[in-house]
N, C-alpha and C positions, 0 to 999 in steps of 0.2 A: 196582654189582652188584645186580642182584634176584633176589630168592629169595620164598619163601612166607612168608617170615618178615618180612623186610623189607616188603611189603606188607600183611601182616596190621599191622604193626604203625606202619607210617607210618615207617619210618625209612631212614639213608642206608644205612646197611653191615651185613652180617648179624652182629653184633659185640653179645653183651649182658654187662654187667659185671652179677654175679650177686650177692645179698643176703649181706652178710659182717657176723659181729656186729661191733659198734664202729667199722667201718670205711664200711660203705652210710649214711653221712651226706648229706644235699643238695649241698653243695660236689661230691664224688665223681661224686656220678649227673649231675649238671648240668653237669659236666665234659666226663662220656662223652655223653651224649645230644650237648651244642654238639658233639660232636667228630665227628655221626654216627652213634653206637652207642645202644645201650637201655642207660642210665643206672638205677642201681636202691637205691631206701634201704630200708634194712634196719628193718621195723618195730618188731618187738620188740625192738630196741634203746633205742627210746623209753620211756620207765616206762609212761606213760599215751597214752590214745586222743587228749587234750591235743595231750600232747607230739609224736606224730606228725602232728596237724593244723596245729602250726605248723612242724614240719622240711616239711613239703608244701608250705607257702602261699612256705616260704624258697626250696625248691625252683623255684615256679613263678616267683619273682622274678628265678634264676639261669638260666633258659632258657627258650623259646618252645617246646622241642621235646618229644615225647613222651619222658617217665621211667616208670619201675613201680614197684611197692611191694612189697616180700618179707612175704611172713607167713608163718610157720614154725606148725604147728599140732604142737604138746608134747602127751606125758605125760603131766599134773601133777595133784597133788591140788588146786593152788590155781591152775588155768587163767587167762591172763592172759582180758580181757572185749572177747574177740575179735568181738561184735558192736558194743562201740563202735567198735574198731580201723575196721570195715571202711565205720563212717557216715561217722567221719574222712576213710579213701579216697574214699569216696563223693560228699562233698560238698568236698574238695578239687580235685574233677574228675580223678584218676586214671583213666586209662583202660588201664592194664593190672596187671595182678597177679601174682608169682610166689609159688605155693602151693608149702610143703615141708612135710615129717612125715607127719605122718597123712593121710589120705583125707578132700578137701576135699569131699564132696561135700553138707554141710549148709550148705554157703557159698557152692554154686554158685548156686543162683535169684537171690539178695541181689546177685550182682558182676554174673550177665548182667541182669539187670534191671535195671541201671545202666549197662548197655552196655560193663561191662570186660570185655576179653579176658583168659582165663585161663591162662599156662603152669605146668605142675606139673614140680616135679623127682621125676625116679625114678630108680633106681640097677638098674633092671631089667627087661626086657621083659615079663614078667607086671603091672608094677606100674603099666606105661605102657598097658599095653592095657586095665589100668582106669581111669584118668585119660582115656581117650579114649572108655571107656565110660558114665563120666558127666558128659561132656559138656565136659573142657577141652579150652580149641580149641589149645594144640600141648602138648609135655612137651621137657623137659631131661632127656638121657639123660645120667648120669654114673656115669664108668668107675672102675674101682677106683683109680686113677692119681689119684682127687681129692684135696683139700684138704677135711677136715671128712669129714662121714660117707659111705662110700664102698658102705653096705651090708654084707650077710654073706656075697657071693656070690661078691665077691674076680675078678668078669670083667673083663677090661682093654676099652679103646675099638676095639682091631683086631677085638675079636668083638661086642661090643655095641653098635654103631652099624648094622655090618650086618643082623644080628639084628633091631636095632628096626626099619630100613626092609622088612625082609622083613615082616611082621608090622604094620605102622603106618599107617591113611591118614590121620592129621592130620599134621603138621609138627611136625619136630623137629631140636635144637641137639643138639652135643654138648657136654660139658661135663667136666673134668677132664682135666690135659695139655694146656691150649690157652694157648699163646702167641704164634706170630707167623702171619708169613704160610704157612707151611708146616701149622702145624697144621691153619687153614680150609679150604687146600687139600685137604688128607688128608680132612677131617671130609665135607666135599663131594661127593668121589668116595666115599666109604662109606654115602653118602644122609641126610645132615644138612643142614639150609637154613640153618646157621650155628653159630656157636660162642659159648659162656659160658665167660668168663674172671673168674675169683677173683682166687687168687693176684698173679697178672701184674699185675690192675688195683691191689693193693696198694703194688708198687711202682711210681707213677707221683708227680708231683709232687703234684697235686692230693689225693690221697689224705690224709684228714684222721687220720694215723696219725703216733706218735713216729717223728722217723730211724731211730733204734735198729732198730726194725721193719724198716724199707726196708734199711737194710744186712744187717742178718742175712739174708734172702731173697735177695738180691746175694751174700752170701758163701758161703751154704750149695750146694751140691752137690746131684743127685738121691740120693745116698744119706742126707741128714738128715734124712728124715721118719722116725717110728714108727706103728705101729698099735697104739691104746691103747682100752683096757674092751672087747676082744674078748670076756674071758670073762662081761661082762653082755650079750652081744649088743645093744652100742652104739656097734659101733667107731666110733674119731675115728681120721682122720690129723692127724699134728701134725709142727710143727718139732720136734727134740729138743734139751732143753737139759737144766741140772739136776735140774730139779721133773719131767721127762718119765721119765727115769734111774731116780727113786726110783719112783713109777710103779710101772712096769714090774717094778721090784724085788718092791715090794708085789703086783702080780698074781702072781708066779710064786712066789715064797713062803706067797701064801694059795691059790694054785691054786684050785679049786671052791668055796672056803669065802669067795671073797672080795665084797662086799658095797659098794654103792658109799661108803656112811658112812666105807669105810676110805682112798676115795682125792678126799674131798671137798675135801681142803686141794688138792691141787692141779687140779681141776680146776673149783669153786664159786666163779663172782665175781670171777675173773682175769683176765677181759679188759678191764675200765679199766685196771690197775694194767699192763697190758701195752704195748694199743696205744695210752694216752693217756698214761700215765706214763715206757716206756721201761724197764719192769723186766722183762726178758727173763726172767730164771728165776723169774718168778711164779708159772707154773703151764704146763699143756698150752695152747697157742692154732692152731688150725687152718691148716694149709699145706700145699701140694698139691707133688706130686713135680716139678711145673714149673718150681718153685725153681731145679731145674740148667739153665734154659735163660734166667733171667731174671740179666742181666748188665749192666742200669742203670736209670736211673730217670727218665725222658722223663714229660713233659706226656699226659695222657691225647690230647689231639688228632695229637702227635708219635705215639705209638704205632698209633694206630688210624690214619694214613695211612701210615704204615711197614708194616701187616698189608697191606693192600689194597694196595700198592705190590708189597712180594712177592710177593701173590699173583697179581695181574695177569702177573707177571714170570715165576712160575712156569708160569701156565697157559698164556701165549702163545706162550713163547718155550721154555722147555724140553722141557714136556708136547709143543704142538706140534712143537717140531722133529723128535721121537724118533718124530712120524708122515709124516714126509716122506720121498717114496719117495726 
C-alpha cells in the first residue's frame, strides 16, 4: 500500500508504532520497522543523551529499516538536556522524529538541518495547523479514544480526522483506537495516510514489557480505562486498577483544591515498577480504549500482515462489492 506517508518515510505499510514510556525500546521499534511499519524508541525513557545513543546504535544493529525517535518536550523545572538528546539522534543517523508536548518549534532547524523528517502529535486541529505552520512535515492526530494524554477537548476520531483533512495539506495518521485492519481502513476513508498504534503494539511479543502487562490489556474490556488529573488540565487515560481507584478518590474529595503533590504516589516513577516489574497496582500507566479490541499477543510482523490482510480484504471485496451494480 502507498500513501504520503509511506513514501515520506521510506517504508512498507502505513503502520507507525508510536513512542510509549518503558515500552519504545530498540527490540519493539526493530520489530515493527523488519515487519514493515515505522518502529519508534521512546527517548526520554533513556536517563541520558548516552543512553539513548546506544538504544539507537542497538537499534540500527536490529534492522536495516527506517525507525524514529520520540521526544516528548515537558513542563519541567528541571528540563531533561533536550539538545544533547537531539545530537544523539543526530549522529546516530536517525532520520525521522516524532515530537509530542509542547510546540517543537526551537528544534525544528536542528532535525531539518539534518535532514530528519518531523511528525508532531496533536490532539487537535488548531494544534495541527500549527505544527504545519512551523514547518513539521506530517502530524499524528489523536482522538480522545487514546491511551496517555488525549487532550482537554474530549473529540473522538469520527470527527477529528475528518476535521484535520478539511483543514490540512501536509499528511496525517491517526492515532488512538487503531488496531487492526478495519481501523486503517476507517482512518483512510476519513483522509489519514495511515495509522499510529500504542496500545495494540504493547501487546505483541516483541514488546519489551512484563506479561502481566500483555495479559491485562488481553483481559480488560473497552470499559477499563479512566480519565485521570482532569481537574489539573492534564488528563491521562489509563487502565484502571487499585492505585487508579484511590486517584480518583482523591480528585473528587479534594475537588478544586487538589494539587498534583496529592496524587504523586501514584502516578511519579511507576512505570519501571509497572512494565518491567509486573506490579500492576503501582500506580496510573497509559492505555488506550483499544484494549476491548486486543484479544492476543502475535509477533509484531504476525500483526502488521494481519492489518493489511484485512484491509486489503476489506477494500476489495466488501467496500467493492457494495458497488457493484
Amino acid at each position: 500500500m502507498k500513501t504520503r506517508i509511506t513514501e515520506m518515510f521510506g517504508i512498507e505499510h502505513p503502520i507507525i508504532q508510536g513512542g510509549m514510556h518503558f515500552v519504545g525500546f530498540a527490540e519493539l521499534a526493530a520489530a515493527v520497522s523488519n515487519a514493515g511499519g515505522l518502529g519508534t524508541i521512546t527517548g526520554l525513557t533513556q536517563r541520558t543523551a548516552g543512553d539513548l545513543a546506544n538504544e539507537i546504535a542497538k537499534c540500527n544493529d536490529l534492522t536495516d529499516k527506517p525507525f524514529a525517535v520520540n521526544l516528548t518536550f515537558l513542563p519541567s523545572l528541571t528540563a531533561p538536556d533536550y539538545p544533547a538528546y537531539i545530537k544523539s539522534i543526530v549522529e546516530g543517523g536517525v532520520k525521522i522524529v516524532e515530537t509530542a508536548g509542547r510546540n517543537p518549534a526551537e528544534v525544528m532547524p536542528h532535525l531539518h538541518d539534518a535532514g530528519i523528517k518531523v511528525i508532531h502529535k496533536c490532539t487537535s486541529v488548531r494544534h495541527a495547523l500549527k505544527a504545519q505552520a512551523i514547518g513539521c512535515d506530517a502530524v499524528s492526530v489523536d482522538g480522545f479514544e487514546c491511551g496517555g494524554h488525549p487532550g482537554e477537548d474530549d473529540i473522538p476520531n469520527m470527527i477529528l480526522l475528518p476535521r484535520a483533512a478539511d483543514e490540512l495539506e501536509i499528511p496525517f495518521v491517526s492515532s488512538g483506537g487503531q488496531a487492526d485492519g478495519r481501523s486503517l481502513v476507517a482512518s483512510l476513508a476519513m483522509g489519514a495516510e495511515g495509522m499510529n498504534m500504542g496500545t495494540r503494539f504493547i501487546a505483541t511479543q516483541e514488546a519489551p514489557v512484563h506479561q502481566n502487562v500483555k495479559d491485562a490489556i488481553v483481559a480488560a474490556s473497552e470499559l477499563d480505562t479512566r480519565l485521570v488529573m482532569r481537574p489539573l488540565r492534564n488528563t491521562e487515560r489509563v487502565m484502571v486498577n487499585d492505585a487508579v481507584e484511590e486517584l480518583l478518590r482523591k480528585e473528587k474529595e479534594l475537588g478544586d483544591k487538589l494539587k498534583f503533590e496529592d496524587i504523586i504516589e501514584q502516578v511519579a516513577g511507576v512505570y519501571p515498577r509497572i512494565m518491567l516489574e509486573g506490579d500492576m497496582d503501582a500506580g496510573a500507566w497509559s492505555c488506550g480504549m483499544v484494549c476491548g479490541l486486543i484479544n492476543d499477543i502475535p509477533t509484531c510482523d504476525e500483526l502488521i500482515s494481519r492489518i493489511m490482510t484485512e484491509a486489503d480484504t476489506i477494500i476489495r471485496q466488501r467496500l467493492a462489492g457494495m458497488m457493484a451494480a
